[in-house]
N, C-alpha and C positions, 0 to 999 in steps of 0.2 A: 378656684372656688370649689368648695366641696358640695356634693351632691345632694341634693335632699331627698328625701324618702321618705313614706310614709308608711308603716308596717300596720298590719290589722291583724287579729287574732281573732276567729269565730271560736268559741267553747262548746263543747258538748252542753251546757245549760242554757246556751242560747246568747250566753255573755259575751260581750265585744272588747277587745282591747286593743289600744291603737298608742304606737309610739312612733314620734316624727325623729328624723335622725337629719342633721345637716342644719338643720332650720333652729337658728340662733337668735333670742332677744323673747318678745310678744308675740311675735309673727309665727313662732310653734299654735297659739292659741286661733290664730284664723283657720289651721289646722282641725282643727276642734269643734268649730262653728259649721265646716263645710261638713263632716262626719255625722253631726246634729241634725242638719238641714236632709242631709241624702240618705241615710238609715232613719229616720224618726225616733231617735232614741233621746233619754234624758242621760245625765252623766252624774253618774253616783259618788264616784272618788277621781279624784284627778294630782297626781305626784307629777311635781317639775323638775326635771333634770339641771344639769349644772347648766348646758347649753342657754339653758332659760335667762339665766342670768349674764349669757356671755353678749358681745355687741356683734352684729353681722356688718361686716365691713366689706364694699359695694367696692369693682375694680373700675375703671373707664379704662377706655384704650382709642385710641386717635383722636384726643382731646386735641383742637388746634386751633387757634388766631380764635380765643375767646376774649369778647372788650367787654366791659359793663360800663356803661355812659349812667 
């Protein structure tokens, strides 16, 4: 599974920029909301990466003796 990250960029004009890397599908956008919520800021421009559109695909591991009645 690859990692995800969140990258911020403060600017000399006080602008914020922020890109999620790893984080695949909508779930970039909870991203977003959390950034909103903890800096007080509004979001002026927002460009979506390819990832945006790709599906995040979830692994299990020691799935065993599952029934569904």
């Amino acid at each position: 599974m690859a990692k995800k990250q969140l990258k911020i960029k403060l600017l000399p004009n006080g602008e914020i920029q922020m890109q999620t890397v790893g984080v695949k599908g909508k779930k970039c956008l909870d991203y977003v909301e959390m950034l909103k919520l903890l800096a007080d800021v509004k979001i002026e421009k927002q460009e979506l990466t390819n990832e945006y559109y790709e599906q995040e695909t979830v692994e299990y591991n020691n799935v065993q003796d599952i029934t569904f009645e």
